[in-house]
C-alpha positions in Angstrom: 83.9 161.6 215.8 86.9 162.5 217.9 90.7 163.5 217.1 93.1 162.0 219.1 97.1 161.2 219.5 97.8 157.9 217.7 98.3 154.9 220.4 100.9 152.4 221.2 99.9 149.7 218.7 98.2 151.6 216.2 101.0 152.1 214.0 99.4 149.2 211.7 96.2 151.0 211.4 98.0 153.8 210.4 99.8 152.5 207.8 96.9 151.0 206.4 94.9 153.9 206.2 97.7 155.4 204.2 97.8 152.2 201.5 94.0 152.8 201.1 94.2 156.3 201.0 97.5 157.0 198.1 97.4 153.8 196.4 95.8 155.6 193.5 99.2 157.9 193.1 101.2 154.9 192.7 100.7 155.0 188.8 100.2 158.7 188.5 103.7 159.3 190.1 105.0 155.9 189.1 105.9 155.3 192.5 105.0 154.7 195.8 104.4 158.0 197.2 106.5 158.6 200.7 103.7 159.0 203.1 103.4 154.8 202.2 106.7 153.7 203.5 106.6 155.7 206.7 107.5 154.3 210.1 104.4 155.1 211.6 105.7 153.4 215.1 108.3 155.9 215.3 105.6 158.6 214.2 103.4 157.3 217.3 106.3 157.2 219.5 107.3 160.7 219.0 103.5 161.9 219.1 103.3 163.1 215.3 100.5 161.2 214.9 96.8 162.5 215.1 94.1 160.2 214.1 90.4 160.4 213.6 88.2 158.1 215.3 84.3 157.3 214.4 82.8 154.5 216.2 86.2 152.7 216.8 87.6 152.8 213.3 90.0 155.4 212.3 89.1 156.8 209.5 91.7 159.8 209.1 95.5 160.6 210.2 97.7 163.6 210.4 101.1 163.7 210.9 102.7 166.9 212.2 106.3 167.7 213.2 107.7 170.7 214.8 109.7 173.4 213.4 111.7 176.4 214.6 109.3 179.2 213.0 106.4 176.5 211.6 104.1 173.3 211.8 105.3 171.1 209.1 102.4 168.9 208.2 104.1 165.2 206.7 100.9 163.6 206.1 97.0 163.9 206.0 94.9 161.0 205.0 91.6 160.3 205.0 89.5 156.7 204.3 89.2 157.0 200.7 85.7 155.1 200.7 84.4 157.9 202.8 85.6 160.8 200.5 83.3 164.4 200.2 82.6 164.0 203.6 84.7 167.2 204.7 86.9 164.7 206.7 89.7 166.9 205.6 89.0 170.2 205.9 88.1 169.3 209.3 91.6 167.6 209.9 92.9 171.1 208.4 91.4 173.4 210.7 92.7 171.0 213.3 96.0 171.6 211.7 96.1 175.4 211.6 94.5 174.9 215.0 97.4 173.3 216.4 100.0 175.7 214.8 98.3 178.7 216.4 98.6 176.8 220.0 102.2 175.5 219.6 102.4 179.6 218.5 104.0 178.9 215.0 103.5 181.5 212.7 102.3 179.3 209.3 101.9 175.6 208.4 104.5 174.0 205.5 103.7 170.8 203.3 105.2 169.0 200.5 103.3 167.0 197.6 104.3 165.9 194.3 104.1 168.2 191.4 102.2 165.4 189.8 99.2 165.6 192.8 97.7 168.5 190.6 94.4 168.1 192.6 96.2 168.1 195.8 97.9 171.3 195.0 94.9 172.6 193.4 92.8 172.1 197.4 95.9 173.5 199.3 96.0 176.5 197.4 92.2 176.5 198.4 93.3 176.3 202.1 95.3 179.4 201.9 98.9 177.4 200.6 101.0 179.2 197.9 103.9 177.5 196.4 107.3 178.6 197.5 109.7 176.5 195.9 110.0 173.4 192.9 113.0 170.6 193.4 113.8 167.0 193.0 114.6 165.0 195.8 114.9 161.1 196.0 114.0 160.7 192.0 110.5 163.1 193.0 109.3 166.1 191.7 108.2 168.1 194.6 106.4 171.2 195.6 106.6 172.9 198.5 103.8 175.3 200.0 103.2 177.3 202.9 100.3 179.3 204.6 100.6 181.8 207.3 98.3 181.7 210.2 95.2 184.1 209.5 95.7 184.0 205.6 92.5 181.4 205.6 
């Protein structure tokens, strides 16, 4: 297993992964969920994109943008038929891992306020809610986590 930069020509992969991995929160939100219409060329380009790679396949993505004072993590997915296989957590410490070296002080993420189980693991990860809006028709929450809080 190996994490990597997303290549040239991945983008596809990408944002198949994603389909497989939210499709189930299209009728729990009522909506395709953001992370689904990404433009995962422009996500390569820019070097957002960090996949996970077993034996060829990529079978897990993050996508992390810089901020003045944080890491702002857009998007994780992981293969949904290979679920409970700490996949996640593993692409989590890379995440807090990669704050610490860019020399951010915390990580910031967004889900819907309908994603109870997502909010539910981030808070697990050391994430506390800092603010509740709607934006684009979307209930969202907004979390953060401080480096060393985990």
């Amino acid at each position: 297993m190996s994490l990597r930069l997303a290549r040239p020509g991945e983008a596809p992969l990408l944002a198949a992964l994603v389909e497989r991995a939210y499709a189930h929160y299209v009728p729990v939100i009522g909506r395709r969920p953001a992370p689904m219409d990404d433009d995962y060329e422009r996500r390569v380009a820019n070097q957002q994109a960090w996949v996970l790679e077993r034996d060829g396949a990529i079978i897990g993505l993050v996508v992390l943008e810089d901020a003045e004072d944080h890491l702002w993590l857009d998007n994780i997915a992981v293969d949904p038929a290979l679920g409970r296989q700490g996949l996640g957590r593993f692409l989590m410490d890379f995440v807090f891992s990669e704050a610490e070296r860019r020399g951010v002080g915390e990580v910031r993420l967004l889900t819907n306020e309908k994603m109870v189980r997502n909010i539910g693991i981030y808070q697990k990860l050391g994430f506390s809610e800092y603010e509740r809006r709607e934006e684009k028709g979307l209930r969202r929450v907004y979390m953060r986590a401080p480096l060393g809080t985990r």
